[in-house]
One Martini backbone bead per residue (centre of mass of N, CA, C, O) as a GRO file, in nm:
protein
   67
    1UNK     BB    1  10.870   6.557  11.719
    2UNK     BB    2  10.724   6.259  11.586
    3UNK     BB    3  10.818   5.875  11.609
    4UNK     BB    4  10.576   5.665  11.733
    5UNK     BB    5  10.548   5.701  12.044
    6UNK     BB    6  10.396   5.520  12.297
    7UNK     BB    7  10.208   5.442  12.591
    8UNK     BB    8  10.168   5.129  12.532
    9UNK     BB    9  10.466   5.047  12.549
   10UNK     BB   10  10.436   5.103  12.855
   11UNK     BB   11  10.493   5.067  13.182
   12UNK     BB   12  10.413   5.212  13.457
   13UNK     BB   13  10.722   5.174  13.577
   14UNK     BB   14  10.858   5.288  13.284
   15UNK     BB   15  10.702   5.570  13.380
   16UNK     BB   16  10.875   5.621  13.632
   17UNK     BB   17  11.141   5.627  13.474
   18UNK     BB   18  11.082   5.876  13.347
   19UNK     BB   19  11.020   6.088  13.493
   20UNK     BB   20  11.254   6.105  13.664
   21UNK     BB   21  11.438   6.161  13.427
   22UNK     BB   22  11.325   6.412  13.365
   23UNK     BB   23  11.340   6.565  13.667
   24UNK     BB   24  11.664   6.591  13.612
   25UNK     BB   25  11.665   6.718  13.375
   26UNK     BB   26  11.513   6.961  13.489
   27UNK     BB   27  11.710   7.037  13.726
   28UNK     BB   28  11.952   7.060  13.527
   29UNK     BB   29  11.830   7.324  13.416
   30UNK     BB   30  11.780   7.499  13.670
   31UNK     BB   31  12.086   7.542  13.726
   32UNK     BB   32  12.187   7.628  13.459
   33UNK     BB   33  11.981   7.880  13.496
   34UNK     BB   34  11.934   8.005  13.806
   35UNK     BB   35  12.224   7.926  13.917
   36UNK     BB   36  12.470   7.961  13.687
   37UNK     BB   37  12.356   8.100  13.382
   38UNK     BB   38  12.423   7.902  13.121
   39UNK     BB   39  12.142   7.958  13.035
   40UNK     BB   40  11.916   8.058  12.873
   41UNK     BB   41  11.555   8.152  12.829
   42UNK     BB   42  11.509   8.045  12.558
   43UNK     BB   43  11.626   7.743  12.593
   44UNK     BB   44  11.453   7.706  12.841
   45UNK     BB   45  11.169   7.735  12.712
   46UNK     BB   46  11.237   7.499  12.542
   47UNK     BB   47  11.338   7.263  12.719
   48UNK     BB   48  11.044   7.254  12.842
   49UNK     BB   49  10.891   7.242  12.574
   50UNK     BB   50  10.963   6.952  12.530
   51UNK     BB   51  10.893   6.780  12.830
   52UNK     BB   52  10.613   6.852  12.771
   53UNK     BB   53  10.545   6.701  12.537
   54UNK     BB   54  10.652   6.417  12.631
   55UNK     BB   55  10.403   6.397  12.884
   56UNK     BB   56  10.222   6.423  12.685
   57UNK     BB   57  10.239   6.200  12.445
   58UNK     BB   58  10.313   5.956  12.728
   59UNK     BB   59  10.082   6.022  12.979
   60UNK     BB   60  10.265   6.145  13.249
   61UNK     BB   61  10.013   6.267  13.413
   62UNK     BB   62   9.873   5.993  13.497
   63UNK     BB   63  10.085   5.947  13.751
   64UNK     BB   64   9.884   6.203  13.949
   65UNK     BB   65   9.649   6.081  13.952
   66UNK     BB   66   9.326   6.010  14.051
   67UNK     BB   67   9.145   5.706  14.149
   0.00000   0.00000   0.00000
């Protein structure tokens, strides 16, 4: 679902709040699903590829390059 939110409206710093937010994220998927058992697999690669989705959608990947 696209809610109409551009990479062009965070700036750098913004988009480092939201990675490390998204990474925190993804960590407490994997202990959920990795081991407490809490989650199963199909969950786990739902909410993964949503994670996916938001970081190609914000460029959240440009973040990473080197330039």
């Amino acid at each position: 679902m696209t809610i109409g939110i551009h990479s062009a409206i965070l700036n750098k710093d913004q988009k480092m709040i939201l990675k490390d937010s998204l990474l925190s994220y993804v960590s407490d998927l994997q202990k959920k699903h990795f081991g407490a058992k809490i989650i199963n697999k199909e969950i786990y690669h739902s909410k993964m590829n949503e994670v996916a989705e938001i970081v190609k959608i914000l460029h959240l990947d440009d973040l990473y390059r080197y330039k």
